[in-house]
TIDO-779051 format. One record per atom (N, C-alpha, C): residue in three letters; x, y negated, z negated. Coordinates in steps of 0.1 Angstrom, whole numbers, plus 5000, padded with zeros to 4 digits. Example, Ala and Ser with C-alpha at 12.3 -4.5 7.8 and 13.67 -1.06 7.14 Angstrom:
% TIDO-779051
ALA513250574922ALA512350454922ALA513250334922SER512850224929SER513750114929SER512950004921
***
This chain:
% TIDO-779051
UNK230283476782UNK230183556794UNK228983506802UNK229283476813UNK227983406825UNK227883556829UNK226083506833UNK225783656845UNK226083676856UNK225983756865UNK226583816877UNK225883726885UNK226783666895UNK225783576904UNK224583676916UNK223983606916UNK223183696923UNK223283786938UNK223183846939UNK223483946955UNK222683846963UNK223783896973UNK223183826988UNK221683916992UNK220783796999UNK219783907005UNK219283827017UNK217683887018UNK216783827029UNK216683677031UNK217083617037UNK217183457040UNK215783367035UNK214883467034UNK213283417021UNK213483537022UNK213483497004UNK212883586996UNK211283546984UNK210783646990UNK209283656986UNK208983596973UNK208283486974UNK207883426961UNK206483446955UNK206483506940UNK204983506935UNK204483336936UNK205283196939UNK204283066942UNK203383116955UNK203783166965UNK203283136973UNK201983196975UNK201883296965UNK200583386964UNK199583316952UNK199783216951UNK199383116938UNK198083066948UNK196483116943UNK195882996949UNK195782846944UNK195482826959UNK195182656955UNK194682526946UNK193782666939UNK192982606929UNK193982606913UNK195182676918UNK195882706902UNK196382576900UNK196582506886UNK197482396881UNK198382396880UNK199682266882UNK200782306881UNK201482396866UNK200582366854UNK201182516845UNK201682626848UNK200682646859UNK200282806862UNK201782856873UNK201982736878UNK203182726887UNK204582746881UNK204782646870UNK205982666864UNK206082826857UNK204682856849UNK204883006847UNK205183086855UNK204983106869UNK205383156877UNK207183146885UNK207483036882UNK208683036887UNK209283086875UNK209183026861UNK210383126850UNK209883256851UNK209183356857UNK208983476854UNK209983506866UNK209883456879UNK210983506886UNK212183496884UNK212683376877UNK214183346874UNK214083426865UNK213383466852UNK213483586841UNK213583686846UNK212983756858UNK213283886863UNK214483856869UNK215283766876UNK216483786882UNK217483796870UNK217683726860UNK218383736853UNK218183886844UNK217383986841UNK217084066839UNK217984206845UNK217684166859UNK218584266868UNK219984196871UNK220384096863UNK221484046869UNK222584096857UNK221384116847UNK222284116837UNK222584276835UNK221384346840UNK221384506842UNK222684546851UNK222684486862UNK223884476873UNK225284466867UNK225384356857UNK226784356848UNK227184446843UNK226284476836UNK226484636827UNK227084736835UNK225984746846UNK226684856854UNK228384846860UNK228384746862UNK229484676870UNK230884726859UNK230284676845UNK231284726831UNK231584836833UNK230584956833UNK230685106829UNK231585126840UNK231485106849UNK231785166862UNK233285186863UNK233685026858UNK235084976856UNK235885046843UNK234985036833UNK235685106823UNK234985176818UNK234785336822UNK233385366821UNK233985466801UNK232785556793UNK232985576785UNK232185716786UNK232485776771UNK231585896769UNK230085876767UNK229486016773UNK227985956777UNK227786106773UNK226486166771UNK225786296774UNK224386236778UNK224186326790UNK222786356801UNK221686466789UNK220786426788UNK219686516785UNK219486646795UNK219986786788UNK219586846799UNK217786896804UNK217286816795UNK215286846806UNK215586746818UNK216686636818UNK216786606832UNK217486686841UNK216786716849UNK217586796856UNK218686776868UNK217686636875UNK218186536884UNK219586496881UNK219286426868UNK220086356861UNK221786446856UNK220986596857UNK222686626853UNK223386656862UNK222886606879UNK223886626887UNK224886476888UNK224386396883UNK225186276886UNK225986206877UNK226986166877UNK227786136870UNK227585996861UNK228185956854UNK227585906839UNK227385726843UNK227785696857UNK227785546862UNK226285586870UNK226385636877UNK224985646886UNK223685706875UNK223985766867UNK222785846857UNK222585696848UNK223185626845UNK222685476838UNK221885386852UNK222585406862UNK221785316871UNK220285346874UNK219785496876UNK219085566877UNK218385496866UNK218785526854UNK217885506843UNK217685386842UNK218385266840UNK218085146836UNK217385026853UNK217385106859UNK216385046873UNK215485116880UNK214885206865UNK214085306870UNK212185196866UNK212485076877UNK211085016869UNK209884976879UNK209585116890UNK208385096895UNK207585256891UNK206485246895UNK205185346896UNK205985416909UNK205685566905UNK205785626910UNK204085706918UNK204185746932UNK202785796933UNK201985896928UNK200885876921UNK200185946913UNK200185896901UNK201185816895UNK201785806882UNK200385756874UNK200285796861UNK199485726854UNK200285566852UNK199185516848UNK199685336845UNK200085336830UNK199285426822UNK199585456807UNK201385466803UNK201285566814UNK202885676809UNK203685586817UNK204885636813UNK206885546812UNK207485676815UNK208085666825UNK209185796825UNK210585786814UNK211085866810UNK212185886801UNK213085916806UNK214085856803UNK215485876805UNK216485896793UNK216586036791UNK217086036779UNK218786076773UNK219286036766UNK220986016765UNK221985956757UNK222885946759UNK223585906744UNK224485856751UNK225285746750UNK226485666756UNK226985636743UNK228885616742UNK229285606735UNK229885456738UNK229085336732UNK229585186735UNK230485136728UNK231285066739UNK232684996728UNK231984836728UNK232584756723UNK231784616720UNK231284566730UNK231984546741UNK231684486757UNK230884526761UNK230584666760UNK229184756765UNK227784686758UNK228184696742UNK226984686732UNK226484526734UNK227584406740UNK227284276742UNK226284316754UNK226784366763UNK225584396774UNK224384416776UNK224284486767UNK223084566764UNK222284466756UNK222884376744UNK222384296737UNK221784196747UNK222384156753UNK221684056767UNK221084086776UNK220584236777UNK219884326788UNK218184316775UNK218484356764UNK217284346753UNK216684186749UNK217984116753UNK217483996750UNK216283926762UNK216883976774UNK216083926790UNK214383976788UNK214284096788UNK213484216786UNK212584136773UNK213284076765UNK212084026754UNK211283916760UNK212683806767UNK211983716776UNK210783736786UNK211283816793UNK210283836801UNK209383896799UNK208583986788UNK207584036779UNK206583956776UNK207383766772UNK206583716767UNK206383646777UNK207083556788UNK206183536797UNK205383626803UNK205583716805UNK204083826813UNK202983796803UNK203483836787UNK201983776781UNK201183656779UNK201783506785UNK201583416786UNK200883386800UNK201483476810UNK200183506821UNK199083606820UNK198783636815UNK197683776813UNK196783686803UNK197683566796UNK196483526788UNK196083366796UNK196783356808UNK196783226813UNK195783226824UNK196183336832UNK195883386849UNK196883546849UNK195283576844UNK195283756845UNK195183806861UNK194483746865UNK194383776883UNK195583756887UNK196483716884UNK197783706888UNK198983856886UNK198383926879UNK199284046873UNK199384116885UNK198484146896UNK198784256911UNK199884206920UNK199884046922UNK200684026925UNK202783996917UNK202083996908UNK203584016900UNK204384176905UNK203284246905UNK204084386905UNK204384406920UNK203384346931UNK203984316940UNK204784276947UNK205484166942UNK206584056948UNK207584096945UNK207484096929UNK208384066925UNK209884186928UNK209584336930UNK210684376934UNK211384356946UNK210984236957UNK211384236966UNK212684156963UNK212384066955UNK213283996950UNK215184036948UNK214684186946UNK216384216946UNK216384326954UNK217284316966UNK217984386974UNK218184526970UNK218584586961UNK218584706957UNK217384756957UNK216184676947UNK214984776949UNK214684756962UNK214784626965UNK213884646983UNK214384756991UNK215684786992UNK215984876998UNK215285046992UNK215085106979UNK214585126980UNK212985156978UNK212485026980UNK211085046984UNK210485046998UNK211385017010UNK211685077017UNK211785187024UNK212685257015UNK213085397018UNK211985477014UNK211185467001UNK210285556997UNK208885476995UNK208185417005UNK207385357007UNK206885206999UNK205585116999UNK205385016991UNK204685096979UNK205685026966UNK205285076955UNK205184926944UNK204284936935UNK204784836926UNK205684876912UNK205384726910UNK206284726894UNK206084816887UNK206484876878UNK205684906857UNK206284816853UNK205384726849UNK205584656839UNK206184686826UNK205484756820UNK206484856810UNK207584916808UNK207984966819UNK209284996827UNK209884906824UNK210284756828UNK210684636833UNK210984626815UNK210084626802UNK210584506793UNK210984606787UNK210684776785UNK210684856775UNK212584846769UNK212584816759UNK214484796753UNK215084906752UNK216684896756UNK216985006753UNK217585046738UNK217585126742UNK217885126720UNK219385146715UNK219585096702UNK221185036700UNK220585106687UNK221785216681UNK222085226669UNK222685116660UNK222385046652UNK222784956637UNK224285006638UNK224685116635UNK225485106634UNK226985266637UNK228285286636UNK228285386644UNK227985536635UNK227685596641UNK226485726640UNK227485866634UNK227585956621UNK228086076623UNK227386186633UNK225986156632UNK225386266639UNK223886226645UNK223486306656UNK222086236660UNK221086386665UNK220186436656UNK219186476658UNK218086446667UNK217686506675UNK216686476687UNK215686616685UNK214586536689UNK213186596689UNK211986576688UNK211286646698UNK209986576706UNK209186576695UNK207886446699UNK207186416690UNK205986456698UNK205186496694UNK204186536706UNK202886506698UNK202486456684UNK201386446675UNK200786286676UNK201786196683UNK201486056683UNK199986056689UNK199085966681UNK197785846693UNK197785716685UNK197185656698UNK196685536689UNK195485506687UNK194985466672UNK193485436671UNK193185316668UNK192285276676UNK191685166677UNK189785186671UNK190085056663UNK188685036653UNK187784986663UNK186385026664UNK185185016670UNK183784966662UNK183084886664UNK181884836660UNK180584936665UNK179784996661UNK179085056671UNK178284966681UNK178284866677UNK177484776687UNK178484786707UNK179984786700UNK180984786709UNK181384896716UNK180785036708UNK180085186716UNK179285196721UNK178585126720UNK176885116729UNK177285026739UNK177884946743UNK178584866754UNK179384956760UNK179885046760UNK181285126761UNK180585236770UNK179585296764UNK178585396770UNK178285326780UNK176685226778UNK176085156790UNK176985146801UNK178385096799UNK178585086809UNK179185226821UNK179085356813UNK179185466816UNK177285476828UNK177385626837UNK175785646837UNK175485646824UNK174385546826UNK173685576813UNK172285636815UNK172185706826UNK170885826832UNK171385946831UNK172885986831UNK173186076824UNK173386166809UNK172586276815UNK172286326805UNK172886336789UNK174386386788UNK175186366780UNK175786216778UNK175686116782UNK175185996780UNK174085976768UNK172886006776UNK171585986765UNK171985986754UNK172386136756UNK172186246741UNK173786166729UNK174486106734UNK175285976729UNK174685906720UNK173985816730UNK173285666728UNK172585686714UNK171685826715UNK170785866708UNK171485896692UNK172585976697UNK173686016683UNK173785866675UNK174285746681UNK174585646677UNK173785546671UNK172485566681UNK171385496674UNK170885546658UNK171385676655UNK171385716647UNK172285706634UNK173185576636UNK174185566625UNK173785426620UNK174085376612UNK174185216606UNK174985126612UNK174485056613UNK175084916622UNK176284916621UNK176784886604UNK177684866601UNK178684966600UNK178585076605UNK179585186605UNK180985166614UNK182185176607UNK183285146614UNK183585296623UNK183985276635UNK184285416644UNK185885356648UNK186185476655UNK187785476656UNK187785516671UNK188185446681UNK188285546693UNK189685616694UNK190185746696UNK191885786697UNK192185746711UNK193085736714UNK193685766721UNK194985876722UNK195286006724UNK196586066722UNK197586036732UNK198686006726UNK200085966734UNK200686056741UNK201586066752UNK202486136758UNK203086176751UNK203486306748UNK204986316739UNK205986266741UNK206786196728UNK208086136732UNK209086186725UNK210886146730UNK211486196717UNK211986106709UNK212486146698UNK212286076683UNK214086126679UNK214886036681UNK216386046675UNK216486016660UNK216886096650UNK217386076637UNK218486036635UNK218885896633UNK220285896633UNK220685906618UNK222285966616UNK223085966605UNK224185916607UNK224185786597UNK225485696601UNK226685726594UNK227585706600UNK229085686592UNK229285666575UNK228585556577UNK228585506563UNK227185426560UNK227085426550UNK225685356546UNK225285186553UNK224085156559UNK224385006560UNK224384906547UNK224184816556UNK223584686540UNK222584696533UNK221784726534UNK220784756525UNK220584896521UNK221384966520UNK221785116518UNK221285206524UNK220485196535UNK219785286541UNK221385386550UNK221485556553UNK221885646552UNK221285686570UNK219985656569UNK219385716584UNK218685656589UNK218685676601UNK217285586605UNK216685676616UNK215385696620UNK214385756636UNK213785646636UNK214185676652UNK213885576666UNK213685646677UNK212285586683UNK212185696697UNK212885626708UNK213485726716UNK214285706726UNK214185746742UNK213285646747UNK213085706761UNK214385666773UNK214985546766UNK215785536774UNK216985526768UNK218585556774UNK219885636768UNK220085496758UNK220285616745UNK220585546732UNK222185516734UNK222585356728UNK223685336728UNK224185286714UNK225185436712UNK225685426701UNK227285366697UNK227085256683UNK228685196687UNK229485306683UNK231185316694UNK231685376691UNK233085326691UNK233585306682UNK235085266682UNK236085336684UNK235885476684UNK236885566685UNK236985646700UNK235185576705UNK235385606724UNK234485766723UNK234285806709UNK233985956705UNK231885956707UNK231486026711UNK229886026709UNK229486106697UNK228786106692UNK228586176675UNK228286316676UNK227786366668UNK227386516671UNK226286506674UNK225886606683UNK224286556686UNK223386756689UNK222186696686UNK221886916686UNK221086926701UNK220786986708UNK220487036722UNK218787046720UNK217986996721UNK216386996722UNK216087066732UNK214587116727UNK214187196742UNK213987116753UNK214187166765UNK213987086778UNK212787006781UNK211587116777UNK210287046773UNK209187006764UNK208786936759UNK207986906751UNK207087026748UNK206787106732UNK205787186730UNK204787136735UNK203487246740UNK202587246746UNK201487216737UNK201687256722UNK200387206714UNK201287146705UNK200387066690UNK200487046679UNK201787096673UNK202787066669UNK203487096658UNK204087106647UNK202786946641UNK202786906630UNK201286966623UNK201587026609UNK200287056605UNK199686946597UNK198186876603UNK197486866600UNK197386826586UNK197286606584UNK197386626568UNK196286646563UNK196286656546UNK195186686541UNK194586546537UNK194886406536UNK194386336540UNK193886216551UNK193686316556UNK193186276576UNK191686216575UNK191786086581UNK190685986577UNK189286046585UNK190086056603UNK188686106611UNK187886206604UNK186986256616UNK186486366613UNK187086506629UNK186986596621UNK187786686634UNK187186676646UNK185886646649UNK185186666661UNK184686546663UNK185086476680UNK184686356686UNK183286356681UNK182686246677UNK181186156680UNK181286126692UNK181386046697UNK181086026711UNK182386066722UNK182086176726UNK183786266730UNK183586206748UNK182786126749UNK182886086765UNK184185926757UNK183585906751UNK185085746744UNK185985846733UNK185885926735UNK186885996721UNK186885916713UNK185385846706UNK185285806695UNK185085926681UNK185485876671UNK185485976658UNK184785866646UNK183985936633UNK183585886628UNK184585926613UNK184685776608UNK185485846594UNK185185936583UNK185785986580UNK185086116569UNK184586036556
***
């Protein structure tokens, strides 16, 4: 299967070379041209898919916390979702919007999707081959590059200049192993990530905070107060996400029975019989606190050390 040739558009179309200063080497050039052919192929291949469902479309269920989403029918609620890859205004740069759902894929679908995860990996690693090449170059990436295809230009357009998410753009969508009796859903709201700290690398962290501020000081002071060599953790806590349990048909090859996988964007499960699995109804939104208790062997300590870095010291 070749990809969809590309849509007609703007007679020039906007190039991240041309935003290349003069001083860049031709490396820096050719990385820039396969990031654009990787993003066309990306949405070209996204476009096929669509083009599939459309034609032979399948069983799907809409998450009802979308609300948007359950007015539209199961071709447009994939398009929504799978070309949902700019910032919206206000948006944190951290957070990904979710699109959440269940499609029931016959092979042709699941090839699709396979070559939609494959693009998406591509293009992941060249972005990280620029960030580590020519980082100055990332404003303009999110820039240009949706101009590139006539659907988003249209609307970026419509609802003003926006850029990329990058995250948006590589995040995969998720394929069950294999076909599913039943699929459990349920928000995860306890996730962070911690990242190990040097205190030397807290005291940099600070300074570069006011460091005439008062609660500042009284920091500096806390820390000067520990051993060089003391390992610190800074958290970060995650957005809640949801978390699908799947239960397969039959056991895979290595005998595993189940598998959880978070699913921000519509899970596609194989289905040979055209049937979607059973699936249970989650709340619309995310609990508001904790609803995991607390293990009893929890490394931090319960109360930030330095709570302007939500750094913690280990117990």
């Amino acid at each position: 299967m070749t990809d969809a040739s590309p849509p007609s558009g703007p007679a020039r179309t906007p190039s991240l070379r041309a935003a290349v200063p003069q001083t860049f080497h031709e490396p820096q050039y050719r990385l820039l041209a396969e990031l654009e052919a990787a993003f066309d192929t990306l949405l070209h291949r996204t476009e096929a898919l669509l083009s599939r469902y459309r034609d032979h479309p399948v069983a799907c269920w809409i998450f009802e916390g979308d609300r948007e989403a359950r007015e539209l029918d199961g071709h447009d609620w994939l398009r929504r979702a799978l070309l949902d890859i700019w910032y919206l205004d206000g948006q944190d740069g951290r957070v990904t919007r979710p699109h959440i759902g269940l499609v029931a894929a016959d092979e042709a679908l699941l090839d699709h999707v396979a070559r939609i995860n494959d693009a998406k990996e591509a293009f992941a690693a060249l972005l990280g081959r620029i960030r580590d090449q020519a980082p100055s170059l990332i404003p303009e990436v999110k820039a240009v590059l949706p101009f590139r295809h006539p659907v988003l230009h249209d609307h970026l357009r419509g609802q003003g200049l926006a850029r990329l998410h990058l995250k948006q753009c590589w995040r995969a969508i998720p394929v069950a192993d294999a076909p599913v009796a039943r699929v459990r859903l349920a928000w995860y709201s306890s996730g962070r990530s911690i990242k190990r700290l040097s205190v030397r690398e807290a005291e940099q962290k600070l300074l570069k905070l006011d460091s005439e501020a008062p609660h500042v000081r009284i920091q500096l002071r806390k820390l000067a107060g520990i051993p060089d060599g003391e390992p610190l953790a800074q958290v970060q806590q995650q957005a809640p996400l949801m978390r699908a349990n799947l239960f397969f048909r039959e056991a895979l090859e290595d005998g595993r029975k189940r598998r959880a996988m978070n699913v921000a964007l519509p899970l596609f499960v194989p289905s040979p019989d055209g049937r979607l699995p059973d699936h249970n109804l989650p709340s619309p939104t995310p609990p508001e606190s904790r609803t995991r208790a607390r293990r009893r062997d929890e490394r931090l300590e319960s109360a930030a050390f330095l709570p302007s870095l939500r750094v913690f010291r280990y117990r």
